[in-house]
Steps between C-alpha positions, in 0.01 A plus 500: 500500500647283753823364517719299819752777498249809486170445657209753347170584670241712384232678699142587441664857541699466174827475707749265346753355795786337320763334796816436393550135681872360440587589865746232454706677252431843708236552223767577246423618108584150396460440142169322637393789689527737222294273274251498714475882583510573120227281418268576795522874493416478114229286578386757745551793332204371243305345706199767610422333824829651634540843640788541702819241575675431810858365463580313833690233648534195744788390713793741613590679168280688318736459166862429536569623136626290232576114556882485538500114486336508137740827389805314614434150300441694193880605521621083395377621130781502229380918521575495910143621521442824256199344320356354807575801684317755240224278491473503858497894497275560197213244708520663796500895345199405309318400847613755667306718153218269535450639820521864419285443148221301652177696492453430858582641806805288653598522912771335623437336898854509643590218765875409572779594309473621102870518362631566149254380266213442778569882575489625104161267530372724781589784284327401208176507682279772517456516832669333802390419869765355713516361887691684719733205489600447138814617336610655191888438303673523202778308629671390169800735557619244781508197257680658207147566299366897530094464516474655134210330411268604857697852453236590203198415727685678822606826342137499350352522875785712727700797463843411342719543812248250712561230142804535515615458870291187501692407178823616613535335824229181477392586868165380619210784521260458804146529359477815666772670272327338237195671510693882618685471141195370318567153417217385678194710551390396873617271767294276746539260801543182385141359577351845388634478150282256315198696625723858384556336150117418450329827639746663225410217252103548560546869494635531147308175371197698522632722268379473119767248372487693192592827658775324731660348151479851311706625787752222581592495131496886480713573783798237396500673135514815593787543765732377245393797279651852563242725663354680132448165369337344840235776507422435116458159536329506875223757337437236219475233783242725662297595175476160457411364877213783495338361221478180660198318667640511800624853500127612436354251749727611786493880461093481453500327806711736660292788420183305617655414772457123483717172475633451130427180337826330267502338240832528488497665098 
């Protein structure tokens, strides 16, 4: 599960730390990249040893978006670029829905800059921890290209005024803002963040991984439902959670007042 580009390291805690490592290129969702995040956080997302997944980054940028370079060559085609281009898109949407379907918990670690596509990434994560000195922009709108793509993720995590300013005008969004319209959930000095990412990480990997999957999947499904249809399918959900191992295990120990033992089923 390693690769040159994205560097993965598993704990005994059952935290997964996946670096994106193309500092280079600003870490940008190069055709490469993508590949590599698609098959890793598959590979993850069945692999039992791994509870939780930290989404970080070395050099400057955290994720300057989509690979311009590689977008741009695709227009000498006989097509100027539609196939290439739709390809492109379809790649990087299904990452972006690897990240929301995988069964496990997903936190983005926020250093530098995350722009258009690195920003939709940040979005796509479950949570997000960012240092007080990383920035946030959808700043398509100043090249001729509106963010559509990192719009779904972004209007997904903020009110719709907050998406659309940041979509509107491609302006830069301290951390700080970040984390007051709810793109990110916390921020952190610089050399405090690591440690803020893995107190969060250990806290929730010593959940029951089965119980933390139940609910990730459960909560995407139903906020796309209207609100009858959400509390229909959130009681099955719990019907089905309570007859569970887990379910029994915890809530005995609960009422005996002792530490529950997973095993994660």
């Amino acid at each position: 599960m390693t690769d040159d580009i994205l560097l993965s390291d598993l704990d005994r805690d059952g935290i997964l730390r996946l670096t994106l490592n193309d500092a280079r290129r600003r870490n940008a969702l190069s055709e490469a990249m993508l590949e590599a995040l698609g098959r890793v956080m598959a590979e993850a997302g069945a692999d039992p040893a791994v509870r939780v997944i930290i989404l970080a980054a070395n050099g400057p940028a955290y994720c300057a978006g989509h690979d311009l370079k590689e977008m741009t060559a695709g227009r000498a085609d006989p097509d100027r670029g539609r196939a290439y281009f739709t390809k492109a898109m379809a790649r990087c949407s299904r990452v972006m829905q690897a990240i929301v379907n995988c069964p496990k918990p997903v936190v983005a670690e926020v250093t530098g800059i995350a722009t258009a596509a690195g920003c939709q990434l940040v979005a796509s994560c479950d949570l997000a921890l960012a240092a007080e000195t990383a920035q946030f922009s959808t700043p398509g709108v100043h090249i001729g290209l509106f963010c559509s793509t990192p719009m779904v993720a972004l209007s997904r995590n903020v009110g719709n005024k907050h998406a659309m300013e940041m979509l509107l005008t491609g302006d830069m969004v301290s951390a700080t803002r970040a984390a007051e319209i709810g793109l990110v959930n916390r921020v952190a000095p610089p050399e405090a963040l690591r440690e803020a990412t893995m107190a969060l990480a250990r806290k929730i990997a010593s959940k029951s991984s089965m119980t933390l999957a139940t609910g990730k999947r459960a909560f995407y499904a139903q906020r796309e439902m209207p609100l009858a249809e959400a509390y229909d399918y959130a009681s099955q959900v719990m019907v089905e959670n309570m007859l569970a191992w887990d379910a029994e295990e915890g809530i005995g120990a609960f009422i005996e007042k002792r530490a529950p033992e997973w095993q994660d089923r």
